[in-house]
Backbone bond lengths (Angstrom), bond angles and torsions (degrees), N, CA, C in turn:
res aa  C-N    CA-C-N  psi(-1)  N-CA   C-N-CA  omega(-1)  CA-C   N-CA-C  phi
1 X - - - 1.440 - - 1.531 109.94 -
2 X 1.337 104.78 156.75 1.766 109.60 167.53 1.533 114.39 -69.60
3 X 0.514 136.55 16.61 2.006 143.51 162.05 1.603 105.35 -90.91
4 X 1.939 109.76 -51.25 1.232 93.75 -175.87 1.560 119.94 -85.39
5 X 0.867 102.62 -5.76 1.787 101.28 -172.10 1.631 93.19 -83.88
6 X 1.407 130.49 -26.39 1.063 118.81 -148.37 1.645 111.82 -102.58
7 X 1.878 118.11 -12.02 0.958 144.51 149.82 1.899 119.16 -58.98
8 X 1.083 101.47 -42.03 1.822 99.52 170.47 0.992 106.34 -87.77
9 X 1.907 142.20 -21.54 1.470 128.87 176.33 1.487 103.58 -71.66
10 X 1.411 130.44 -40.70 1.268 129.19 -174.56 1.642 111.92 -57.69
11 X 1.447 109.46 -45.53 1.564 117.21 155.85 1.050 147.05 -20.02
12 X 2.019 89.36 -54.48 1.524 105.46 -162.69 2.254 101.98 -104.87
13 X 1.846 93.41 -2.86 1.083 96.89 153.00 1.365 122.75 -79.11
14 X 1.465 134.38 -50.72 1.501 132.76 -171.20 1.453 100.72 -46.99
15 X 1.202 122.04 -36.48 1.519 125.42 -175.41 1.439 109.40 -54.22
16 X 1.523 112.33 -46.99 0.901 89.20 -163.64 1.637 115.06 -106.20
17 X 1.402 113.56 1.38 1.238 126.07 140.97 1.699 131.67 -24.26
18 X 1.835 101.35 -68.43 1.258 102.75 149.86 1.174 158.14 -103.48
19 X 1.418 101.19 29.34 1.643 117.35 138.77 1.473 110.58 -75.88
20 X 1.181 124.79 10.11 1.517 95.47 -167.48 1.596 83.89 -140.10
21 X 1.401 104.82 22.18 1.933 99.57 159.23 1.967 90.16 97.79
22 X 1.155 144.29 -38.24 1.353 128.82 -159.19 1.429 104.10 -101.51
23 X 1.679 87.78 98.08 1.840 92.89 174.44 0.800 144.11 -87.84
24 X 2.102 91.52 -12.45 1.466 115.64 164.40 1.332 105.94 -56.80
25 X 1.318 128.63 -61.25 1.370 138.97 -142.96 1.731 100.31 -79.85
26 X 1.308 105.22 -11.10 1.597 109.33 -170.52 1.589 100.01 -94.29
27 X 1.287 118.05 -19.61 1.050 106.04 174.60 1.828 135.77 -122.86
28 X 1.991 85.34 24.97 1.684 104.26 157.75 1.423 81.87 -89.25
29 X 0.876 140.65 -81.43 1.640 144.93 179.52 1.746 117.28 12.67
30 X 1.278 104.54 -74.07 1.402 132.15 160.63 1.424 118.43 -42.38
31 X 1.219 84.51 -58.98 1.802 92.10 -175.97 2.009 101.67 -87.12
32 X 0.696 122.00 -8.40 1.782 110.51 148.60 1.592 107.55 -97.15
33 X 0.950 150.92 -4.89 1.650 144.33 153.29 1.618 98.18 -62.69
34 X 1.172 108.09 -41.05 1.990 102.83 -156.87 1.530 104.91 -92.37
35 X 1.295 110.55 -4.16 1.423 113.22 -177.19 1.446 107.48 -97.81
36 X 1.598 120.06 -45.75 1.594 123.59 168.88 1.896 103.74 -59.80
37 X 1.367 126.24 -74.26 1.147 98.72 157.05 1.530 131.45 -3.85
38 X 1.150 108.24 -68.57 1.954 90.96 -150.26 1.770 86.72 -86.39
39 X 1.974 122.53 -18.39 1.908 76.14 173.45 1.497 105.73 -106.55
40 X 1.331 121.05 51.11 1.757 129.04 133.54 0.964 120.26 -100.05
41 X 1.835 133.80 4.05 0.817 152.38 -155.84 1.611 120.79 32.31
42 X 1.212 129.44 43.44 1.092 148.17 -163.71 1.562 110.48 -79.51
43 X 1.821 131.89 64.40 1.461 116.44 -166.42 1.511 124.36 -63.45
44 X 1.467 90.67 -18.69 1.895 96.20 178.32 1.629 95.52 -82.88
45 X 1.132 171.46 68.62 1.360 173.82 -11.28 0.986 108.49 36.53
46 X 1.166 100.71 -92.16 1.948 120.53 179.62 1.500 103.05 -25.02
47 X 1.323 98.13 -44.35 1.480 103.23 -166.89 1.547 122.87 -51.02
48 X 1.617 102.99 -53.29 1.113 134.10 -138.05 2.201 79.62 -100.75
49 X 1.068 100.95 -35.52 1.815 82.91 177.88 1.746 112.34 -100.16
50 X 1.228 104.84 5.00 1.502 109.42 150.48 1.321 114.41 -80.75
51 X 1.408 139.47 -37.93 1.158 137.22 155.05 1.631 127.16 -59.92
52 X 1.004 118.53 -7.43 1.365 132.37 -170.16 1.519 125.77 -90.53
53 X 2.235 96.75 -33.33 1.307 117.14 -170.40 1.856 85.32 -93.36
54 X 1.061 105.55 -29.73 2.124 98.21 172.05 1.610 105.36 -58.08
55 X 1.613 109.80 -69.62 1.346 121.82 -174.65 1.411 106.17 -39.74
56 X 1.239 133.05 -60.68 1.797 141.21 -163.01 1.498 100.14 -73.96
57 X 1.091 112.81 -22.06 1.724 122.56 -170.33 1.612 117.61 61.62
58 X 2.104 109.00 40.39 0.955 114.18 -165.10 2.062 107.49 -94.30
59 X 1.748 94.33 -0.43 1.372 105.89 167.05 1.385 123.80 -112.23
60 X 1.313 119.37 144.85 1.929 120.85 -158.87 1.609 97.48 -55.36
61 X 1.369 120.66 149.95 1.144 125.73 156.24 1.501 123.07 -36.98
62 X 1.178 105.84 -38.44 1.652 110.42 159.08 1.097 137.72 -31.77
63 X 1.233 107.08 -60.50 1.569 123.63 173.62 1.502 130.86 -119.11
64 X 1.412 92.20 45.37 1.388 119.20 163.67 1.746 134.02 -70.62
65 X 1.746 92.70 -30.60 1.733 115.13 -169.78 1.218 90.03 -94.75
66 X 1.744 137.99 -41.84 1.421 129.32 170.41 1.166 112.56 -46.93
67 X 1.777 119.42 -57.70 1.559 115.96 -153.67 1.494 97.76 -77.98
68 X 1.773 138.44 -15.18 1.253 111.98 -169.01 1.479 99.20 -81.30
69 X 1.844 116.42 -42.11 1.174 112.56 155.43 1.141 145.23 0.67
70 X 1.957 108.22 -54.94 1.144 138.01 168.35 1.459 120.95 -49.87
71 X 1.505 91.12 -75.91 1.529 116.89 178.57 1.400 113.55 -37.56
72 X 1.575 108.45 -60.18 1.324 111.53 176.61 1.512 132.82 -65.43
73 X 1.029 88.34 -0.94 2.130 102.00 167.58 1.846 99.44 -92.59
74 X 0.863 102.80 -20.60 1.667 101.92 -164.44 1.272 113.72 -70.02
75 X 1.862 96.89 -45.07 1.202 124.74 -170.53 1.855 103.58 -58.99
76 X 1.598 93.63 -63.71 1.493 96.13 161.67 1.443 129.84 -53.05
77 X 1.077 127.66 -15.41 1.329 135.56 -179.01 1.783 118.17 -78.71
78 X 1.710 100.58 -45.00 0.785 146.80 160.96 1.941 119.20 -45.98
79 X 0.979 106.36 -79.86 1.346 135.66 143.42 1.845 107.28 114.53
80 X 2.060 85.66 23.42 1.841 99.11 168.00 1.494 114.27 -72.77
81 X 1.144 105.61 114.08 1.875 117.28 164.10 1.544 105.31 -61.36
82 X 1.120 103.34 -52.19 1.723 103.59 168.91 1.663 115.60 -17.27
83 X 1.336 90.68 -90.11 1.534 122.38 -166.32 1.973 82.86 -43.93
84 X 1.750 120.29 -93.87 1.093 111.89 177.26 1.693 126.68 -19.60
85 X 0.895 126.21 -33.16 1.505 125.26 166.56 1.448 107.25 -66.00
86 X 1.518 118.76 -47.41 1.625 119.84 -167.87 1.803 97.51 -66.10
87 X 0.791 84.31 -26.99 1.644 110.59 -162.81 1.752 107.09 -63.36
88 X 1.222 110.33 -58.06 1.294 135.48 153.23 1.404 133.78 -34.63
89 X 1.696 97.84 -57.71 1.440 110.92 174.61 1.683 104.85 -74.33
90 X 1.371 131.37 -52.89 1.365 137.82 157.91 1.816 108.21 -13.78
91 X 1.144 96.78 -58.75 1.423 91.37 -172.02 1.222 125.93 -73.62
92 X 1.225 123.02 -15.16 1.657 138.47 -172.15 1.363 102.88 -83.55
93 X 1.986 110.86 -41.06 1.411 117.06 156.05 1.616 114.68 -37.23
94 X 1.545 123.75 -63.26 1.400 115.16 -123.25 1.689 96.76 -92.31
């Protein structure tokens, strides 16, 4: 559907947003991927741009241990090993 394609382009824009220095802009980005996600109810999405705003470091150090927290319920929710692996490795990072 056009909801889902249009939730991972916003994604795979923040990325490249902040590679290119705008972290602001990477993380309206993010945060419109994670919002179409959750009302298609999409948990592997959600998931994956809750992990994304950790990875880009477009969320405060603060709430870094919540959102992997997050992520990693999603993953399970979800029932992507993927994501939980990214998820995993993320955390050994943070």
């Amino acid at each position: 559907s056009t909801s889902m394609a249009l939730g991972p382009a916003d994604r795979a824009r923040a990325r490249l947003a902040a590679l290119g220095g705008d972290r602001e802009g990477a993380a309206m980005l993010l945060d419109a991927a994670e919002s179409l996600a959750v009302r298609v109810g999409s948990a592997l999405w959600e998931g994956w741009c809750v992990l994304e705003a950790v990875r880009l470091g477009t969320a405060p150090a603060r709430d870094r241990p919540h959102l992997l927290d997050r992520a990693a319920a999603l993953a399970a929710t979800s029932g992507s090993v993927r994501l939980a692996r990214a998820v995993e490795r993320a955390s050994k990072g943070a």
